[in-house]
N, C-alpha and C positions, 0 to 999 in steps of 0.2 A: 820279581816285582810285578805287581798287578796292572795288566795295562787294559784300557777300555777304550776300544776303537768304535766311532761312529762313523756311517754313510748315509747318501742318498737323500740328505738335502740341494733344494735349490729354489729356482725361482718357477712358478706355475703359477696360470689363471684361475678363477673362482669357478668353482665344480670339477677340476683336474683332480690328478691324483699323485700321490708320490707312494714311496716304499722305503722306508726307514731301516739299516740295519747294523748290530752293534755284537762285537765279538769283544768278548773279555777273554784273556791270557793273562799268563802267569801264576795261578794258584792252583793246586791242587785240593779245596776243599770244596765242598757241596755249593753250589751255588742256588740257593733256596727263593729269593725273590727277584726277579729281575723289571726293571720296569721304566719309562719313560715321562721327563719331567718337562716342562717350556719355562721359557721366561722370554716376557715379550718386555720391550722398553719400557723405566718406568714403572714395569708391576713386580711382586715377587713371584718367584721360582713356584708353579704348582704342576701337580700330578697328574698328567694324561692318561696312561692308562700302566698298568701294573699285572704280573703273571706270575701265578707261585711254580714249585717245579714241578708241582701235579697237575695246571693247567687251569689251574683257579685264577679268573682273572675279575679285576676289576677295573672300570673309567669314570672318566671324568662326565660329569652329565653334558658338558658341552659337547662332546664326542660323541656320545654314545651313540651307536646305528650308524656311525659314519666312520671309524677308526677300527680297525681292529689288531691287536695284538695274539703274536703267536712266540713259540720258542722251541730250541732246536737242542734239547740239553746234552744230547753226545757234541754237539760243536761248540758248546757255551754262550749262544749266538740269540739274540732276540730280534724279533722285526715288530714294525709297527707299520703297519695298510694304511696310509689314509686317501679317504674317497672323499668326494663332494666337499673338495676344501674352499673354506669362505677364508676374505682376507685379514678375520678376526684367529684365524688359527694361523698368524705371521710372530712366528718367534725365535731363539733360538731352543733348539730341542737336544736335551740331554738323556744320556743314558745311562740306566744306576742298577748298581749290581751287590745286592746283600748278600753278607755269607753270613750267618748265624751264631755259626762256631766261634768266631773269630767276632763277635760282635762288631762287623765293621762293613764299611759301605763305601762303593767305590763308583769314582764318577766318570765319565766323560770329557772331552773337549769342549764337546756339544757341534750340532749342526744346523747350519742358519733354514728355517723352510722362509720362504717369504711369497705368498700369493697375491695376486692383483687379483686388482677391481677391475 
């Protein structure tokens, strides 16, 4: 069974910084995209930032210059940097892991970041 573990939320001031990270187990297939999503109260689920397994990444414009993602594909593991965080980046932050093969997509728990003002 595919399990997706997240860390490395919590509570931080505006311009702090956190380190987000997420270890997927249990499958033995290619793990091709890996990438982090928010949902803040209220709004729907969107994409923060996203990394293929060649290191193609893509963000959200709200992020951009200020989050960065990386991944670690012998350990299955994604992180997500983020710097200079404002209290409009207070959400709960999931982590999502496409296998291709297997057209299928697997989530997270999720983890709360929540920053003050």
């Amino acid at each position: 069974q595919v399990q997706v573990v997240e860390s490395g939320g919590g509570l931080v001031q505006a311009g702090g910084s956190l380190r987000l990270s997420c270890v997927v187990s249990g499958t033995t297939f290619t793990i091709n995209v890996m990438g982090w999503y928010r949902q803040a109260p209220g709004k729907q689920r969107e994409l923060v930032a996203a990394i293929s397994r060649g290191g193609m990444t893509n963000y959200a414009d709200s992020v951009k210059g200020r989050f960065t993602i990386s991944r670690d594909n012998a350990k299955n593991t994604v992180y997500l940097q983020m710097n200079s965080l404002k209290p409009e980046d207070t959400a709960v932050y999931y982590c999502n892991a496409a296998v291709l093969l297997k057209a299928a997509n697997y989530w997270g728990q999720g983890t709360q970041v929540t920053v003050s003002s």
